[in-house]
Backbone as ProteinMPNN parsed JSONL, in Angstrom:
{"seq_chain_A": "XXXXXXXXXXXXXXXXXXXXXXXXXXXXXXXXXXXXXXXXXXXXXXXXXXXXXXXXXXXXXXXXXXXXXXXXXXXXXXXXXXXXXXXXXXXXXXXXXXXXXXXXXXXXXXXXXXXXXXXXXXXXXXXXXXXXXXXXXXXXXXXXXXXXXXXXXXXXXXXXXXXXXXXXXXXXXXXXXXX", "coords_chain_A": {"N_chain_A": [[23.118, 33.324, 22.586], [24.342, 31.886, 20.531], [26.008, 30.297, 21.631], [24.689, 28.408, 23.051], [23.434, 27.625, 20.862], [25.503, 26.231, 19.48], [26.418, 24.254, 21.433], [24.074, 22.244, 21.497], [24.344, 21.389, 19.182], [27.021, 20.686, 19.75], [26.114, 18.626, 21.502], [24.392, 16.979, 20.178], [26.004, 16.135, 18.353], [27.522, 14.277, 19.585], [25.748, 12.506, 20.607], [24.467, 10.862, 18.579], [26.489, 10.129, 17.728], [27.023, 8.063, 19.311], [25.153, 6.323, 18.891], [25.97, 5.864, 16.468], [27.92, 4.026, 17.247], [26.572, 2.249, 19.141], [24.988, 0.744, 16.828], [26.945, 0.009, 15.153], [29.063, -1.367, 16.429], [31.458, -1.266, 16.041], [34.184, -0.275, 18.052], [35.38, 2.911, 19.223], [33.797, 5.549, 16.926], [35.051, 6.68, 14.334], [37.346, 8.138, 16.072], [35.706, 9.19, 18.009], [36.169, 11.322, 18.913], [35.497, 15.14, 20.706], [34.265, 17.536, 18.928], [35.769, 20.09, 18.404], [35.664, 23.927, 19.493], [37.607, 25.222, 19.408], [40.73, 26.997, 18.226], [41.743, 24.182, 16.388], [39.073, 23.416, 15.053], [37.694, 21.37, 12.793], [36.32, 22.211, 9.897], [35.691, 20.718, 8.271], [36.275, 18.007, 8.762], [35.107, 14.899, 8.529], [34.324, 14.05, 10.747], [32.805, 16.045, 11.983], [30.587, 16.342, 10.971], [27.266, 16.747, 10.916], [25.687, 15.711, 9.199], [26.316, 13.551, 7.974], [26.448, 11.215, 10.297], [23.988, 11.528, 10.615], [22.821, 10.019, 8.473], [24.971, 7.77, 8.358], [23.236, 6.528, 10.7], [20.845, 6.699, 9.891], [20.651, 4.758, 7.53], [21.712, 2.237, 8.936], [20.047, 1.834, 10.879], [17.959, 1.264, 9.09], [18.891, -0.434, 7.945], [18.403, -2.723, 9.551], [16.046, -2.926, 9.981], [15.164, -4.879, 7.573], [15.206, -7.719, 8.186], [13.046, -8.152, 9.813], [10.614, -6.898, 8.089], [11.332, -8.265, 5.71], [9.985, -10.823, 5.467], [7.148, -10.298, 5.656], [6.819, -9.467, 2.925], [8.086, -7.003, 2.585], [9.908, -3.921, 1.998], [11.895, -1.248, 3.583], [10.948, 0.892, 2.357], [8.293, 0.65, 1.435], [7.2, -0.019, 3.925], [7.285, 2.492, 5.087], [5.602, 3.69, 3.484], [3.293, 2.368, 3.725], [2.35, 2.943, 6.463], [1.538, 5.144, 6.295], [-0.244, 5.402, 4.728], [-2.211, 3.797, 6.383], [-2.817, 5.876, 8.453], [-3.943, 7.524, 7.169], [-6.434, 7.056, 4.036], [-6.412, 6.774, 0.79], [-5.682, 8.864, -0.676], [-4.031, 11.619, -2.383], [-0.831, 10.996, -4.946], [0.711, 12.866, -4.877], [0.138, 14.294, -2.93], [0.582, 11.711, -0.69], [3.616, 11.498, -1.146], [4.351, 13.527, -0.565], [3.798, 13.8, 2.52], [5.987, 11.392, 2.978], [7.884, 12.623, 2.484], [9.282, 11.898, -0.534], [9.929, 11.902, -3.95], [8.167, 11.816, -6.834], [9.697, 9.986, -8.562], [10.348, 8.012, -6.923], [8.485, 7.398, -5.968], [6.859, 6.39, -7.375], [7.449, 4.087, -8.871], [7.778, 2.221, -6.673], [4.785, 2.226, -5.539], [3.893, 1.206, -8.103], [4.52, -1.509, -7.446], [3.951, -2.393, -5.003], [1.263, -2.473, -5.609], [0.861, -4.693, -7.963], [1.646, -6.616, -5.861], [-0.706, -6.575, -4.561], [-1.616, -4.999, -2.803], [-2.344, -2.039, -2.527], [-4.457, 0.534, -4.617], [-4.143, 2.357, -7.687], [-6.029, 4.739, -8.265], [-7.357, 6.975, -11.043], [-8.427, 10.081, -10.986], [-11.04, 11.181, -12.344], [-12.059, 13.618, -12.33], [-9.547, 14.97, -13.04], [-7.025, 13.65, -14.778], [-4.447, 13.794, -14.655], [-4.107, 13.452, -11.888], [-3.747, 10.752, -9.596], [-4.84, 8.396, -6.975], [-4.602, 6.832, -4.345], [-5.023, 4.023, -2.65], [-5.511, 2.031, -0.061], [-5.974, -1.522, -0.507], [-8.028, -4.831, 1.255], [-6.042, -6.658, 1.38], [-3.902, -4.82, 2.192], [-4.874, -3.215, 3.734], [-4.972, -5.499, 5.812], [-2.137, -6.418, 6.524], [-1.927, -4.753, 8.296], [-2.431, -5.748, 10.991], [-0.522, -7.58, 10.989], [1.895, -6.045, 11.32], [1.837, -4.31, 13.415], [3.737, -5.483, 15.569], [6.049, -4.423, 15.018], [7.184, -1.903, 15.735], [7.632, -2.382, 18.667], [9.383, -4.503, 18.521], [11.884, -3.26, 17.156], [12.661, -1.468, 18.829], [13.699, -2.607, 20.858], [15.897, -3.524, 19.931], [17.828, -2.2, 21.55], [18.867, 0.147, 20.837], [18.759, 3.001, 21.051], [18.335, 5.049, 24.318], [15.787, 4.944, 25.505], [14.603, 7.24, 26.972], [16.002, 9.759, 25.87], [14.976, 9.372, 23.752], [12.374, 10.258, 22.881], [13.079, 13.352, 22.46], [15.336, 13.745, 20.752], [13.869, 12.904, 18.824], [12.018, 14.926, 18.45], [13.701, 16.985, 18.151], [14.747, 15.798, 15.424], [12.063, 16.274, 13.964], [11.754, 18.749, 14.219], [13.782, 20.02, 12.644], [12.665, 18.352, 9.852], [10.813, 20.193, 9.479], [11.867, 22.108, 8.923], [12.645, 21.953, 6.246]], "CA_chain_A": [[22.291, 32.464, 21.76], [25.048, 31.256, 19.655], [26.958, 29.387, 22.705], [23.561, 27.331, 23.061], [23.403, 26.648, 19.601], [26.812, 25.564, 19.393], [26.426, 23.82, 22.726], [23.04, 22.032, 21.415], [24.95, 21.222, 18.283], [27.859, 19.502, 20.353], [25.858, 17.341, 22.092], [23.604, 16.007, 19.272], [27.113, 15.17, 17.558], [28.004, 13.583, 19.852], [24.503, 11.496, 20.471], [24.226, 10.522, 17.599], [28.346, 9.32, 17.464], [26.942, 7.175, 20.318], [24.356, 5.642, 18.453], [26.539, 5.305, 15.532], [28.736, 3.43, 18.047], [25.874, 0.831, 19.342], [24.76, 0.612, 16.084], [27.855, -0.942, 14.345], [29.656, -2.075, 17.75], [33.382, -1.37, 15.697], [34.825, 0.476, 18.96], [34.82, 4.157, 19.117], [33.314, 6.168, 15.518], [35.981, 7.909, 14.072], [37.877, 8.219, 16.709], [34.722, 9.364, 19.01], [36.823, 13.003, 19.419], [34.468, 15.557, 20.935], [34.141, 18.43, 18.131], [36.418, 21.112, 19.372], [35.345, 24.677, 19.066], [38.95, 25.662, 19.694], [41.185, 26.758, 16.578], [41.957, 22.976, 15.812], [37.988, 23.157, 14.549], [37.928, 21.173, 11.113], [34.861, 21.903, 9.631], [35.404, 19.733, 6.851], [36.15, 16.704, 9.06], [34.074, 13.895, 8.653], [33.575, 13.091, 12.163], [31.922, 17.064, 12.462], [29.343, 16.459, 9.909], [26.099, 15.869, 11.372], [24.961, 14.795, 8.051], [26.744, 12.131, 7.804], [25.694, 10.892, 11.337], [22.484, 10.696, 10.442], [23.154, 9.721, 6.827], [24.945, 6.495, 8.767], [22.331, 6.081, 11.953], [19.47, 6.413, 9.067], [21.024, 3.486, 6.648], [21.957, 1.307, 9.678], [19.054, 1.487, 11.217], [16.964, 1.059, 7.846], [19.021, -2.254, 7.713], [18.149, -3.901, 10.997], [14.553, -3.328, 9.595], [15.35, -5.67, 6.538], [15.161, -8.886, 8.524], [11.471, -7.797, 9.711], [10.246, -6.92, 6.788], [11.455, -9.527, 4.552], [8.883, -12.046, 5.592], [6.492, -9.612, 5.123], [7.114, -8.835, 1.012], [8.178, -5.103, 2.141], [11.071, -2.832, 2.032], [11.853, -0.126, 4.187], [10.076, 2.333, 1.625], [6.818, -0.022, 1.255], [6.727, -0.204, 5.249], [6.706, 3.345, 5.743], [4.036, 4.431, 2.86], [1.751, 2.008, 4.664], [2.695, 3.447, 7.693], [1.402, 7.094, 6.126], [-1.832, 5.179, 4.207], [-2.813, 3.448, 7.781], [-2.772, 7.03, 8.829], [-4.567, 8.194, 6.298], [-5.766, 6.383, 3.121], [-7.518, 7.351, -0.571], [-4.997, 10.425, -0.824], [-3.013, 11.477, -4.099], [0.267, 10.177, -5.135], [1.547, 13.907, -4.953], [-0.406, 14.18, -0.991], [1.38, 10.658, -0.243], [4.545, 11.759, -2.048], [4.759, 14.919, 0.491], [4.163, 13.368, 3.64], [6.963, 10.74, 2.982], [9.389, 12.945, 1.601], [9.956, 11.026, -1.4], [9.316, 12.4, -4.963], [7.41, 11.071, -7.678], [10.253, 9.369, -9.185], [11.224, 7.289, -6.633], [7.371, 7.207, -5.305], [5.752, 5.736, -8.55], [7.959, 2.593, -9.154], [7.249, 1.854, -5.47], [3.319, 2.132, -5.351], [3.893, 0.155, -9.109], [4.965, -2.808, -7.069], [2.812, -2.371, -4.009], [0.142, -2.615, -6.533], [1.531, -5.496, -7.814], [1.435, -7.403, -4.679], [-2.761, -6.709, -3.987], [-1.606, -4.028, -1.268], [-2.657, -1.004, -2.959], [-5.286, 0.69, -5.611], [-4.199, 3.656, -7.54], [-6.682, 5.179, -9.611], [-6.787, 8.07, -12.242], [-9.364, 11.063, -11.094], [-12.088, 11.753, -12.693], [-12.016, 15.565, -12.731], [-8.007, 15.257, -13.816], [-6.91, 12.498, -15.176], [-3.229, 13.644, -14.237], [-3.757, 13.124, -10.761], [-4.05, 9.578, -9.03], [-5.191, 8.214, -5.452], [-3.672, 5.425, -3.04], [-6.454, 3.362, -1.65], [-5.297, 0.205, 0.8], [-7.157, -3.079, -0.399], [-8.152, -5.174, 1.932], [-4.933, -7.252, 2.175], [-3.138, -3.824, 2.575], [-5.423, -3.323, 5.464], [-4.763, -6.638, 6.596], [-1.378, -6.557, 6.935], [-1.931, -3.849, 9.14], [-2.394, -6.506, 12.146], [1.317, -8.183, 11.266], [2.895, -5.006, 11.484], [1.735, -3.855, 15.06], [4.611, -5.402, 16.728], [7.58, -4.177, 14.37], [7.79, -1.399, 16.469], [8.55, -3.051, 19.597], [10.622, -5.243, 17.954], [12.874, -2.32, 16.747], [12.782, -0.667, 20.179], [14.371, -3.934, 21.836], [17.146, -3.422, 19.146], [18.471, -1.051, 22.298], [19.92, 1.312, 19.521], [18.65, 4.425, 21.735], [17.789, 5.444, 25.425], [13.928, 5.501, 25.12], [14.589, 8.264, 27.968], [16.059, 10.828, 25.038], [14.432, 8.858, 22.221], [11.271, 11.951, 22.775], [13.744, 14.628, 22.484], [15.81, 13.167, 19.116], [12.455, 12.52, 17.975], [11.297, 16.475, 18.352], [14.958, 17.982, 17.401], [14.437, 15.803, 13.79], [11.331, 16.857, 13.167], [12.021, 20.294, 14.01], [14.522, 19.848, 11.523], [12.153, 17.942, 8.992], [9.604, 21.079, 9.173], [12.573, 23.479, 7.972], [13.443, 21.514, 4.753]], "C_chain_A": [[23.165, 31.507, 20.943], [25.457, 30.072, 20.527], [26.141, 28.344, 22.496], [23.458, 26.557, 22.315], [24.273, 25.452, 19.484], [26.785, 23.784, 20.542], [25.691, 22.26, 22.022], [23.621, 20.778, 19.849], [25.891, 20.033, 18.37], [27.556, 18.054, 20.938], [25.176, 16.572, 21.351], [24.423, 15.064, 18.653], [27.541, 14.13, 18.489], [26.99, 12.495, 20.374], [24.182, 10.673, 19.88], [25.894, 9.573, 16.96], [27.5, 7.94, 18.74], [25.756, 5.836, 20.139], [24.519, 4.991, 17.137], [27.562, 3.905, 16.26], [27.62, 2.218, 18.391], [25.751, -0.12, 18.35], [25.696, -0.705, 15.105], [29.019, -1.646, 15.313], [31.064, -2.681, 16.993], [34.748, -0.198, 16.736], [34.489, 1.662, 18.767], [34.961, 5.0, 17.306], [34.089, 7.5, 15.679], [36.705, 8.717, 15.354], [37.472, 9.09, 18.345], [35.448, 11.046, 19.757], [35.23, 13.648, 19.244], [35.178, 16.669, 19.914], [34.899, 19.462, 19.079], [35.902, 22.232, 18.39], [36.673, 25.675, 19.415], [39.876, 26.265, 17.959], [41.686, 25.647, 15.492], [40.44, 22.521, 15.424], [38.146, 22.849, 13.16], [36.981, 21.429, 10.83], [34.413, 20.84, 8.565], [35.715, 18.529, 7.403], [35.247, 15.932, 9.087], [33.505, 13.465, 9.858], [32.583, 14.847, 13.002], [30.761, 17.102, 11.718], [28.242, 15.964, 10.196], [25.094, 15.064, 10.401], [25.484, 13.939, 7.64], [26.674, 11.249, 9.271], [24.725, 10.3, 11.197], [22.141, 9.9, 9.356], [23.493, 7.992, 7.931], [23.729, 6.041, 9.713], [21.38, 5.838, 10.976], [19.822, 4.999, 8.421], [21.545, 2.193, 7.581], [20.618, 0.921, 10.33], [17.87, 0.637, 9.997], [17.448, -0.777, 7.546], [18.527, -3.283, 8.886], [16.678, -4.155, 10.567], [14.461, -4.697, 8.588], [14.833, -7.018, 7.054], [13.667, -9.079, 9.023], [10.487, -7.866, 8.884], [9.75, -7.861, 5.905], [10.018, -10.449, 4.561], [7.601, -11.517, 5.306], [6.019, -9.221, 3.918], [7.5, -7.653, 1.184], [9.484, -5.069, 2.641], [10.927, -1.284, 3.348], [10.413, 0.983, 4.034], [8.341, 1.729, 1.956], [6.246, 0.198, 2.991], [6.109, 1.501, 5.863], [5.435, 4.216, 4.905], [2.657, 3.301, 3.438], [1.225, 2.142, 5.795], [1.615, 4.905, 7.566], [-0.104, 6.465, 5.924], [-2.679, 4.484, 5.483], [-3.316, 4.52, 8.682], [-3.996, 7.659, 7.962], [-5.058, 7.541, 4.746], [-6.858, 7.671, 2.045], [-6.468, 8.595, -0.414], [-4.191, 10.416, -1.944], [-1.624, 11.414, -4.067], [1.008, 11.468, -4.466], [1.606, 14.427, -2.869], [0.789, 13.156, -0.41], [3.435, 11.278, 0.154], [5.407, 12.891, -0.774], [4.987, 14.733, 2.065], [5.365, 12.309, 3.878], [8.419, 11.302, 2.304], [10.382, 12.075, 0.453], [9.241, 11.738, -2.673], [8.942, 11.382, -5.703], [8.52, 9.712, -8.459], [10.477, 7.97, -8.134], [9.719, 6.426, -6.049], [6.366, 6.151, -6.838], [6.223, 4.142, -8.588], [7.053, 1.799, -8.069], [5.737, 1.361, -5.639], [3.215, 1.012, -6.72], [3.969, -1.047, -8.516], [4.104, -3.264, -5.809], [1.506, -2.67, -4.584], [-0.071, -4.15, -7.03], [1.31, -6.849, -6.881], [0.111, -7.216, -3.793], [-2.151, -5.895, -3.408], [-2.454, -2.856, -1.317], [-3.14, -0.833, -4.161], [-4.419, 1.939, -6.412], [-5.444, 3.586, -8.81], [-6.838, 6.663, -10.017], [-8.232, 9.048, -11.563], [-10.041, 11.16, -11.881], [-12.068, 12.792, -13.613], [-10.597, 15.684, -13.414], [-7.159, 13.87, -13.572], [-5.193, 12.27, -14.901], [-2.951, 13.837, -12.465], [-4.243, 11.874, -10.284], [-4.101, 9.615, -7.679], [-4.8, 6.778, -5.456], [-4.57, 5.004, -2.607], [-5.932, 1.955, -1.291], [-6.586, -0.325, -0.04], [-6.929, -3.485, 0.817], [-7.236, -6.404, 2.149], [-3.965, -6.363, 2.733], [-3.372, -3.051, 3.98], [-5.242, -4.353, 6.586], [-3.465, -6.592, 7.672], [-1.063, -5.751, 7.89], [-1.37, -4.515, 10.65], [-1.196, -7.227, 12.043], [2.413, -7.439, 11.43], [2.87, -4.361, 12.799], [2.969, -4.163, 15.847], [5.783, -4.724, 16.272], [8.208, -3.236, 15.003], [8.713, -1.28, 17.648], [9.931, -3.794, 19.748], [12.666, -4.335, 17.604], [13.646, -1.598, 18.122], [14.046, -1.667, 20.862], [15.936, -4.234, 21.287], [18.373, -2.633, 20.298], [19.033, -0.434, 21.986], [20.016, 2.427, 20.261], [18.202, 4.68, 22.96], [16.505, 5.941, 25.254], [14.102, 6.815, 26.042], [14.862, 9.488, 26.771], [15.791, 10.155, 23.474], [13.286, 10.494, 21.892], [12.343, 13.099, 22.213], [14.593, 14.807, 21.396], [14.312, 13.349, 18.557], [11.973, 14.445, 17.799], [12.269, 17.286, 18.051], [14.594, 17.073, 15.617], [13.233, 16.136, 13.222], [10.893, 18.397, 13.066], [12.938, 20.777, 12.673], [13.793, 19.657, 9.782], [10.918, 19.233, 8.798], [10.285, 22.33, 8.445], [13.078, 23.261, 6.464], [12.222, 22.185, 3.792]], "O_chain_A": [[22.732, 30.383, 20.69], [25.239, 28.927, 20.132], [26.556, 27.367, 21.873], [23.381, 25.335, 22.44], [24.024, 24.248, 19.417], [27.09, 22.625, 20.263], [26.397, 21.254, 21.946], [23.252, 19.615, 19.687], [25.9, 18.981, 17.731], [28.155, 16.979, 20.953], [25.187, 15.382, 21.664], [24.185, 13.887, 18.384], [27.931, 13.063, 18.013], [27.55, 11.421, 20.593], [23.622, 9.682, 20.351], [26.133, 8.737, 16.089], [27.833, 6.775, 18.521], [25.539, 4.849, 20.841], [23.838, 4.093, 16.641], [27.791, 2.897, 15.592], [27.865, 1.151, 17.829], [26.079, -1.302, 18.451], [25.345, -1.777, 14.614], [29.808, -2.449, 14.816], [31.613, -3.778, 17.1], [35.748, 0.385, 16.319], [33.416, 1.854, 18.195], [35.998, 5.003, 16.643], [34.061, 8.534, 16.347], [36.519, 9.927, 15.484], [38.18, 9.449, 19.286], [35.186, 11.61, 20.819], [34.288, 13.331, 18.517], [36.401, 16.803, 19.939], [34.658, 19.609, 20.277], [35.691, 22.086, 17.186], [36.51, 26.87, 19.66], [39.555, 25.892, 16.831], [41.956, 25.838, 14.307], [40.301, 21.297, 15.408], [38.59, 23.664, 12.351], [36.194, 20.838, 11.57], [33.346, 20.355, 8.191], [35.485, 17.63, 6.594], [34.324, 16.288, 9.82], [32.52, 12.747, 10.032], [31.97, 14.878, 14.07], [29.947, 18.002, 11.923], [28.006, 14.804, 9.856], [24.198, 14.243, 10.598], [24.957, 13.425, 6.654], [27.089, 10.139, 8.937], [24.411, 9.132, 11.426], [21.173, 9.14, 9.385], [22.576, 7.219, 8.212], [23.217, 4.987, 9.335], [20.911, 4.702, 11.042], [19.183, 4.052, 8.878], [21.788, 1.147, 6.979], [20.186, -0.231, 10.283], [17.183, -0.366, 10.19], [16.842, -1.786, 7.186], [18.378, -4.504, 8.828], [16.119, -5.244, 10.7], [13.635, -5.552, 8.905], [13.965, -7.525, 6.343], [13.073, -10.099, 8.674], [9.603, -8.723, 8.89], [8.648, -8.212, 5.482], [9.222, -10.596, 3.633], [6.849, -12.261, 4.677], [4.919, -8.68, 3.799], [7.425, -6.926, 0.193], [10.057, -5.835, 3.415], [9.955, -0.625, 3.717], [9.547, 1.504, 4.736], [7.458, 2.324, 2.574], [5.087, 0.517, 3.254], [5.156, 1.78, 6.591], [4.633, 5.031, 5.362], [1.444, 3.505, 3.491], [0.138, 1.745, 6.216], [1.086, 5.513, 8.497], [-1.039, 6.8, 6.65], [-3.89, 4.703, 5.491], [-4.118, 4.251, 9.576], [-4.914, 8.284, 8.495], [-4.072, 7.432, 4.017], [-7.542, 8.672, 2.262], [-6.993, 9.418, 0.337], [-3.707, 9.396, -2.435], [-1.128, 11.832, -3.021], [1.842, 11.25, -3.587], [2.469, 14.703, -2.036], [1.762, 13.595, 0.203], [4.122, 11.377, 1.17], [6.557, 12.952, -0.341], [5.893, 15.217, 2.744], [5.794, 12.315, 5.032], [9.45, 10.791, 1.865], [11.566, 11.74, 0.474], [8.087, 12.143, -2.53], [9.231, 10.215, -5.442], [8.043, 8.638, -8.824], [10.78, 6.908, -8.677], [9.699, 5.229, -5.761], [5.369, 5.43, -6.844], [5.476, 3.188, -8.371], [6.078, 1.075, -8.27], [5.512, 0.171, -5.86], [2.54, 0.0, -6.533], [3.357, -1.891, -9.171], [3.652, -4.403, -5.699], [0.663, -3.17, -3.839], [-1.02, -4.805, -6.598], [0.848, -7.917, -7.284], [-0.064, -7.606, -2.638], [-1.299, -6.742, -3.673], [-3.211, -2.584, -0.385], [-2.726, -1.591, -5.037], [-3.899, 2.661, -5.56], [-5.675, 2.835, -9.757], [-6.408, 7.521, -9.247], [-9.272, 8.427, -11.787], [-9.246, 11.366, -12.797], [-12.062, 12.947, -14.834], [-10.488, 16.49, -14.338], [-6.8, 13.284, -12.55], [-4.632, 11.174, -14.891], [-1.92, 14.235, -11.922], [-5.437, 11.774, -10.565], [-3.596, 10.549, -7.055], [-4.729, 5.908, -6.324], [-5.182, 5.832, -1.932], [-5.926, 0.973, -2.035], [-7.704, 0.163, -0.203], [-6.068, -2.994, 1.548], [-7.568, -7.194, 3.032], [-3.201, -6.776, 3.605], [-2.649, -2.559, 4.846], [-5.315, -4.199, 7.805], [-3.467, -6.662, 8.901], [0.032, -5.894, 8.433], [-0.397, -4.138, 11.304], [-0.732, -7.566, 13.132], [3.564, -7.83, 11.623], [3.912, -3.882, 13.248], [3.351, -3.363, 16.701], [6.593, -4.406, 17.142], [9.436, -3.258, 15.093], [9.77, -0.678, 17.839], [10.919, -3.789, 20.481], [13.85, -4.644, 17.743], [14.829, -1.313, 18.306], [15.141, -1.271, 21.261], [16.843, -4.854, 21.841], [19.556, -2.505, 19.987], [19.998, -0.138, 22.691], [21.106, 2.997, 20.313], [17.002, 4.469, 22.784], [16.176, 7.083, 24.935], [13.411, 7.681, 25.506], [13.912, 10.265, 26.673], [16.318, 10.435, 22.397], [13.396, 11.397, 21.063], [11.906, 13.673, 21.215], [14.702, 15.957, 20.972], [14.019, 14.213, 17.73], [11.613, 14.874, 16.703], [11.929, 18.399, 17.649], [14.21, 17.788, 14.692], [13.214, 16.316, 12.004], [10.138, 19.019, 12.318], [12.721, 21.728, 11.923], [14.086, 20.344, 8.803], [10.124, 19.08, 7.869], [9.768, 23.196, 7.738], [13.676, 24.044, 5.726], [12.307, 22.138, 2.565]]}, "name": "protein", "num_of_chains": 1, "seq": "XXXXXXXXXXXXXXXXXXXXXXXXXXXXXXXXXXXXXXXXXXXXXXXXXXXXXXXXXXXXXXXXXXXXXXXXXXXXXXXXXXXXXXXXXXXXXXXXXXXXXXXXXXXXXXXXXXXXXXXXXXXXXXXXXXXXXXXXXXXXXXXXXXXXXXXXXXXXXXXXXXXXXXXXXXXXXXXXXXX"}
C-alpha cells in the first residue's frame, strides 16, 4: 500500500513540475529532478514539496485569469463566488464562505465590493440579525452570459492535457474533502 502511495505521490510531483514548467516556460523547474526515494531523499527540498507545486500552479494560473477578468470589474476571488452563487444563490455569508474555502475575513471585504458594483444583495435575517444572505441582482445574473466562455478560454491556455485534466481534478478534490 505504501509503494502505491509513494508511487502515486511521485508521479503527481512530477505532473504538476510539468505544469509548473508550461506554465512559466523558464526551462526545467528546479532542476525537474525526479524525487528520489533512495537515501539522497531531501524531504525538506523545495523541489519535493507538493505544496509548493500547487502553491505555484495555483498563483500562476490565478494570473493568466487576470487579463479575462479585468474587463469584466472582477478578480479571481469575485469570479469564483459568482461561480458558487450561479450555482446556488440567496445562501448565507457563512454557507458561501464554506463552499469557497475562504473565511469571513477575507469573504466580507469581497462581497463589500461586489455589492458595491450592483452584483450582489446582502441582507441581515430576520430571525438573527447576525446572519446575512448573498442574493445575485440582476446585473450579477447578467453577467452570467459574459462569463460562459472564460472557461474555454482558459482551457486553450494548453496549461494541462485535458486527457488527465479529470483525474487532477478528482485527486484535488479528494484532497479538498480531507481539509
Amino acid at each position: 500500500m505504501y509503494t502505491i502511495f509513494i508511487c502515486n505521490i511521485t508521479a503527481l510531483i512530477d505532473f504538476v513540475k510539468k505544469i509548473v514548467y508550461n506554465l512559466i516556460g523558464k526551462g526545467e523547474f528546479m532542476a525537474a529532478k525526479k524525487p528520489s526515494l533512495e537515501n539522497t531523499f531531501n524531504p525538506l527540498a523545495l523541489e519535493n514539496q507538493i505544496c509548493f507545486a500547487l502553491y505555484v500552479c495555483s498563483k500562476e494560473i490565478i494570473r493568466r485569469y487576470a487579463p479575462v477578468l479585468e474587463p469584466l470589474g472582477l478578480t479571481y476571488t469575485s469570479y469564483i463566488t459568482l461561480l458558487g452563487l450561479w450555482e446556488q444563490d440567496n445562501v448565507t455569508v457563512k454557507e458561501l464562505g464554506k463552499k469557497l474555502y475562504l473565511d469571513s475575513g477575507t469573504l466580507t471585504p469581497l462581497l463589500k465590493k461586489m455589492e458595491a458594483q450592483g452584483l450582489i444583495e446582502r441582507t441581515r435575517s430576520q430571525q438573527d440579525e447576525r446572519t446575512v444572505y448573498i442574493t445575485l441582482t440582476k446585473q450579477g445574473h447578467a453577467l452570467k452570459e459574459n462569463c460562459k466562455d472564460i472557461p474555454r478560454q482558459m482551457t486553450c491556455q494548453n496549461l494541462l492535457d485535458m486527457n488527465k485534466a479529470g483525474e487532477l481534478l478528482k485527486n484535488l478534490h479528494a484532497i479538498m474533502s480531507r481539509l
